[in-house]
N, C-alpha and C positions, 0 to 999 in steps of 0.2 A: 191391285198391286201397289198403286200409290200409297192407297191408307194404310196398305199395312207395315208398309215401309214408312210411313211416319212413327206410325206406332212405334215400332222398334228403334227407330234415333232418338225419342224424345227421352227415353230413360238414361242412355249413354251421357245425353247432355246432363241430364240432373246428375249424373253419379257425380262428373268432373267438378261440376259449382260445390258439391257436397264436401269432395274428397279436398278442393280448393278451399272450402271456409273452415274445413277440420284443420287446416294446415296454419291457415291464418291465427286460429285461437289458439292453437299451441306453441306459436312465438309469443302471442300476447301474455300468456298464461304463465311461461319461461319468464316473460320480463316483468311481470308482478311478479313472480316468488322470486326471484333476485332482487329486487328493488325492496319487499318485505323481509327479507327475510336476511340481506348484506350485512346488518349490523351485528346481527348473533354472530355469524363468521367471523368479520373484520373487526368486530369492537367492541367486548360483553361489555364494558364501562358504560359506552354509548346505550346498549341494549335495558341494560339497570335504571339509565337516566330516564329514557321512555318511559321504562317500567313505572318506578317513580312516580312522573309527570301524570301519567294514567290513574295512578293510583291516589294523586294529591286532589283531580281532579274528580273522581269522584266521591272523597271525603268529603269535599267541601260540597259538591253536591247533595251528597246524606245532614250533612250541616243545615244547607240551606229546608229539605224536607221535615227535617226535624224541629224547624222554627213552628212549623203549624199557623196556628190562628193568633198565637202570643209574638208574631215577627213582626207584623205593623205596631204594634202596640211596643215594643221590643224599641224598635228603631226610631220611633216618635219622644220613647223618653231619653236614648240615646242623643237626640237630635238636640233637646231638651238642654241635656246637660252638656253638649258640647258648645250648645249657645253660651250657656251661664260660666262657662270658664274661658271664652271668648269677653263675657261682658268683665269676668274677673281680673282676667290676666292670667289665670292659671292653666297649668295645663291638665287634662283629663287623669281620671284615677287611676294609676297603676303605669303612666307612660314612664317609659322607660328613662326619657330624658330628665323627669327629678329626680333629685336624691337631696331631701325626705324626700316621701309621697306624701301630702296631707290635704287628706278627702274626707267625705262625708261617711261616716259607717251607720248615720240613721239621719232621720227628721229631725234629731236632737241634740249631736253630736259629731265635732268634727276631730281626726286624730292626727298627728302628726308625729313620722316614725324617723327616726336616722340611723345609722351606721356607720362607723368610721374613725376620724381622733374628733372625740365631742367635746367640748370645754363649754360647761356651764357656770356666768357667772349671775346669780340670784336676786342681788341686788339691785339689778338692773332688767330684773326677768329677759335677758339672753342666753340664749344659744348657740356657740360659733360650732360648726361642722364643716371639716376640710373638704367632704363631696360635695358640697354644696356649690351652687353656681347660679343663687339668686336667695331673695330673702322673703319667709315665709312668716303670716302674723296669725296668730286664734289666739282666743281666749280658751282655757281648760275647764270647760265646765258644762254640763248636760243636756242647758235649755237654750240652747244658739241664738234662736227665734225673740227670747223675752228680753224684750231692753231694759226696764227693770232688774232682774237678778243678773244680768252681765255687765249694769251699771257697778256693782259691787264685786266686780270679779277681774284682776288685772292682766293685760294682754300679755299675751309674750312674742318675743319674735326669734327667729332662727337666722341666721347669718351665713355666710359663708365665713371659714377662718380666713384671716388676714394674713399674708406669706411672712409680711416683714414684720407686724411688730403683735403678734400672736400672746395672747395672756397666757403666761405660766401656770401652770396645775399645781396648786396646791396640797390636792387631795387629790388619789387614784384610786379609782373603784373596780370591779371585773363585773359586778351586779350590772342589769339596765335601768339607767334612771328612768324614773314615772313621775313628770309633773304634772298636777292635778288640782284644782281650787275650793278652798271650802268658803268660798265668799256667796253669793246668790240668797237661797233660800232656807242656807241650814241652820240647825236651830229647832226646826218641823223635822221631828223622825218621818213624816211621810216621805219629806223632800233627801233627809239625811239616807233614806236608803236607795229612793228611786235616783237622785241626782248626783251622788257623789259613791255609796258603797257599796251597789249592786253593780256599777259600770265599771268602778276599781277593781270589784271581782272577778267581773268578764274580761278585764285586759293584763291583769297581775298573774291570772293561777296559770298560764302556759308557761311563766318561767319558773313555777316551781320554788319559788321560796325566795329567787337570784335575782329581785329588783328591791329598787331604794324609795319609797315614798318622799318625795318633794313635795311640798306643801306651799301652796302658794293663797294668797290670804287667810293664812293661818291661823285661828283661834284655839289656844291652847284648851281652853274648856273643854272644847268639842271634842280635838284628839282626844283628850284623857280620857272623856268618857267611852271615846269606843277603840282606845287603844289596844285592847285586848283582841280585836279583829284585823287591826294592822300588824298584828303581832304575827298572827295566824297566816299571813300574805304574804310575810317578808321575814328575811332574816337579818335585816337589816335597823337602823335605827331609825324615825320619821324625822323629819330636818323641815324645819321652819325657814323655808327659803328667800323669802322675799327678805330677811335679817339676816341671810350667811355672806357673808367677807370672805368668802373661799372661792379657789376659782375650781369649779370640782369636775376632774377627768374620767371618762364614761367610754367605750366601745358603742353602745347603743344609748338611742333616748327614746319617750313617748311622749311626747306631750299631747296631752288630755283622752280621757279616758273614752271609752264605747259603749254607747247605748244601746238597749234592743229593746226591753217593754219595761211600763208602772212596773214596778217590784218583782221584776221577773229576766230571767236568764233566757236565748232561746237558743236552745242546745243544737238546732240544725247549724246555726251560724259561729260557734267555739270550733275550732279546733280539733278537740277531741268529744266532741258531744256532752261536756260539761254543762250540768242544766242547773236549776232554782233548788233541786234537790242536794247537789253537791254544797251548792251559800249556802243551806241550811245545815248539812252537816258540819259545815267549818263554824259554825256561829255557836251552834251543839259543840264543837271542841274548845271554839274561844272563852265561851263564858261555863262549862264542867256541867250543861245540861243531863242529864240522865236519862229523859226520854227520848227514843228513835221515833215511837210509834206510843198509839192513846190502847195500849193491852194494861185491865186491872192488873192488881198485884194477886200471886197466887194464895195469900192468905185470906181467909174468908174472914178472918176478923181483924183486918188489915182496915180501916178508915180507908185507905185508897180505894178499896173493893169500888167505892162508892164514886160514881161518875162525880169531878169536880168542873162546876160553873161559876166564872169568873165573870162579874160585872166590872165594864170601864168606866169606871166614874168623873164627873167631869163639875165643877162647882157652876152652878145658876150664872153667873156674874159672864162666867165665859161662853156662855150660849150654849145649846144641845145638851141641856143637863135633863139625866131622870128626876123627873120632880114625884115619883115615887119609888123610888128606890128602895127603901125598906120594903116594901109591901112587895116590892118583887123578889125582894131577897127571900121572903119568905113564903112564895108562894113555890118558886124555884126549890128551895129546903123540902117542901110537903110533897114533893114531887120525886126525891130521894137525894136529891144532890149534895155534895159540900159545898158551899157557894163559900164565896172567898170575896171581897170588893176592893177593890184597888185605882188609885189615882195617878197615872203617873205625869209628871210635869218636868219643869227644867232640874230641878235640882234629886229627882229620883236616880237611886244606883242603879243602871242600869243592868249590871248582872245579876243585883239580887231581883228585880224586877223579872227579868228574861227566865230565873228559875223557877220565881211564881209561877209567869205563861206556862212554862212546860209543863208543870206539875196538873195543868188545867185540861179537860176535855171539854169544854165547851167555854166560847167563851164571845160576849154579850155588849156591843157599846153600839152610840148613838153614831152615824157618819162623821169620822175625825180620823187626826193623827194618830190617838191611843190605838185605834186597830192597826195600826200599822205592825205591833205587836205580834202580829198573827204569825211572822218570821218566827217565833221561836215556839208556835204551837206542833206539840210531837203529829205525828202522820195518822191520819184516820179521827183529828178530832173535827168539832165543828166552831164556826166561826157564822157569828150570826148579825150581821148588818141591819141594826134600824137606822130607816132614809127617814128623815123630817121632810115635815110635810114642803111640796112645793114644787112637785114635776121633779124631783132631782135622779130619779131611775138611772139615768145614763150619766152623770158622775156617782153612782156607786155602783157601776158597772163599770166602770173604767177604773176606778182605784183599787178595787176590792174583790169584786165578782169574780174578774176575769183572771188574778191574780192567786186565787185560791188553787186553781186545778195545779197552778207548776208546783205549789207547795204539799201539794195532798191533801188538803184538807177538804171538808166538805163544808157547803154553804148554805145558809138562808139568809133570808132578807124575809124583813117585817117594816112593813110600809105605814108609816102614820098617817092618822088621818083626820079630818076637820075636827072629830070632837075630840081629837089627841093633843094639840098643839097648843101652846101658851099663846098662839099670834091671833086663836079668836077671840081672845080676851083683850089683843092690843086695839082690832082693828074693827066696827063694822062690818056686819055680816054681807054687806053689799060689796065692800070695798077689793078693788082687782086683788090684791095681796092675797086673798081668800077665796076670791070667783076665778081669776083670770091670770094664772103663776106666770104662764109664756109670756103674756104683757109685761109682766116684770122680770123676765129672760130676755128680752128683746133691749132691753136699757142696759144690758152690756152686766159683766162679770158683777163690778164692783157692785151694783144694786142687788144682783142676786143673792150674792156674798150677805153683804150686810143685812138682808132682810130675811131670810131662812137659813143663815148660817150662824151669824152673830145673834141676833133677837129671840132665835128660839128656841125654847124648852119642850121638851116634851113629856107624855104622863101614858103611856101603851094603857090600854085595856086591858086587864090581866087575864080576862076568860082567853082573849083574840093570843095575848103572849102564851099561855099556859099550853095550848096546842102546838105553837110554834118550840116551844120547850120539850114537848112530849113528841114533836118528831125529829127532834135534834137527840133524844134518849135514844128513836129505834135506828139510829146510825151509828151510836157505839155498841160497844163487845160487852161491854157492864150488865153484869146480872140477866143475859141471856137465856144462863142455864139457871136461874133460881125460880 
């Protein structure tokens, strides 16, 4: 009777503990959903802010996931450049406390932008801007790095405007000025385009025609000869600034222009994805080019039918000259071509020259400034780079090679070699100049320069060329179907 009477209590007791901690969770459970849930009742405002708070957190959470393997590296060159504007004085790019902002937009170039009542006075290369609230100095010009060409390039500086005794505007503009320097390296179409009218193009064409070229070390020569491109930029006149006695009024300014690559646009980083293809059509409208693209002409007895090959020629005295020239013009000829030879130098017109290029599908020079040319060759021609002898592979891969694709054009390279070059004729077959090029890469620029750039000549093999000619033929459209 005992046990079974325990039996039967021990359940009674478990019900009450049961029915006792059912009871308990159901005040607990009451007072989380009130305590969760009082703000939807009492305060959608409050409920929104939560919301909010929840939702900013984990954006910035997906933020952080979405750095990957590029966040250390990310934050290192962050770290980087917060130093170097620590070591400057300046503050980091885009902080909200400048007005300008002027930061770096490459390796090569720094830009400084304003907004606001701008009073440029020229002669002084200043700039007062009333948002201002410190004073900012660059030089406008593409190779930041070379002391050299920025020794010939004059500073400028930004200001803050003065409350009390403010220079009166002479002139009122609605345009944004763009001051920019042709002091440095110009002179060299290599430099003329990568340094001063490829970077003018990437920071002029957003406004559409509505900025004013200021020119700051200004050589008249130079404008003129490619004024016809400034033409094409601006609607405006070019002003020889460091000579204006004007004090001239502006809403916006730029001082100095935006680098991206050698002779090249890169259209991820414009605005509107304007690329090397767009500078080339505008240069095609500046100078009344006529080719888009290297398609023969539809008459079969048209001389155009016939693929034209253009030698850059260059005189002995200046180094990198074909010292057989003819014999290539005519090996070129037998092969079907119209070969055309052309020199161009300082005092060449530039747009009758730029119509030559176009009218050419192929076209032929020794490592130099003449290729730089290759800007006005229509789409689908070729452009055919011989390196002098000397290890130079990787400067004609950087001025030329790599340049070609934003243009469209297609490329070779023909490489000379020991029995090619006028320098085995300077030097001992022993001597490093001839065994050992890197030894004389290692003594620095100048020696390089002067010793396979200036010194020498070259003579191509015409079997080794005549190949590289006959696979520059099977990349045009020319007599395809004949």
């Amino acid at each position: 009777m005992k046990t079974r009477s325990s039996a039967r209590g021990e359940p009674r007791r478990l019900g009450n503990v049961a029915l006792l901690a059912l009871m308990l969770c159901s005040v607990v459970a009451l007072s989380f959903i009130r305590g969760r849930f009082a703000p939807i009742v009492t305060s959608a405002g409050d409920a929104i802010k939560s919301e909010d708070e929840a939702v900013a957190a984990v954006s910035k959470e997906a933020v952080n996931i979405d750095a990957g393997e590029g966040a250390d590296e990310t934050a290192a060159e962050a770290a980087a450049v917060e130093e170097k504007d620590k070591e400057e004085g300046q503050p980091k790019p885009g902080a909200a406390s400048a007005k300008p902002v002027c930061y770096e937009t490459s390796r090569r170039s720094d830009t400084c932008e304003a907004a606001g009542d701008v009073r440029l006075m020229g002669n002084s290369q200043t700039v007062y801007v009333d948002t201002l609230d410190r004073e900012w100095k660059t030089k406008p010009y593409c190779r930041k790095h070379d002391t050299f060409a920025l020794s010939h390039v004059k500073e400028w500086i930004l200001k803050p405007l003065p409350s009390g005794a403010a220079p009166q505007c002479t002139v009122n503009r609605s345009a944004t000025a763009f001051v920019l320097s042709t002091g440095g390296f110009t002179g060299n179409p290599f430099h003329d385009y990568t340094d001063v009218l490829i970077p003018a193009f990437i920071t002029a064409h957003p406004f559409g025609g509505e900025v004013q070229f200021l020119v700051s070390s200004y050589k008249s020569w130079w404008v003129n000869r490619y004024i016809q491109i400034f033409q094409q930029m601006s609607r405006h006149e070019v002003v020889d600034i460091d000579a204006d006695d004007e004090v001239r009024c502006y809403r916006n300014v730029v001082v100095g222009p935006t680098f991206h690559r050698e002779l090249g646009v890169d259209a991820s980083k414009t605005p509107s994805g304007y690329s090397t293809a767009d500078f080339r059509k505008m240069l095609r409208d500046a100078f009344g080019l006529e080719r888009a693209t290297a398609t023969p002409s539809g008459d079969q007895w048209d001389i155009r039918r016939r693929p034209r090959l253009l030698i850059i020629s260059r005189r002995p005295s200046r180094g990198r000259a074909f010292m057989n020239e003819r014999a290539m013009a005519d090996m070129a000829a037998s092969l079907g071509f119209d070969v055309r030879v052309g020199e161009p130098d300082a005092s060449t017109d530039t747009a009758k020259f730029a119509r030559l290029v176009n009218s050419c599908d192929v076209m032929v020079g020794v490592h130099g400034a003449g290729l730089t040319n290759m800007v006005f060759l229509p789409a689908g021609a070729v452009v055919v780079q011989v390196v002098p002898y000397g290890r130079l592979e990787w400067l004609a891969r950087n001025t030329f090679a790599e340049p070609s694709a934003g243009m469209e054009v297609h490329y070779l390279e023909y490489a000379v070699q020991l029995d090619e070059t006028t320098l085995s004729e300077q030097y001992p077959s022993d001597h490093p100049v001839l065994r050992d090029p890197m030894a004389i890469h290692k003594q620095g620029w100048n020696a390089l320069k002067t010793t396979y750039l200036d010194k020498q000549n070259v003579r191509p093999h015409l079997g080794r060329l005549k190949n590289t000619f006959l696979q520059a033929l099977k990349m045009l459209p020319h007599g395809r179907d004949d």
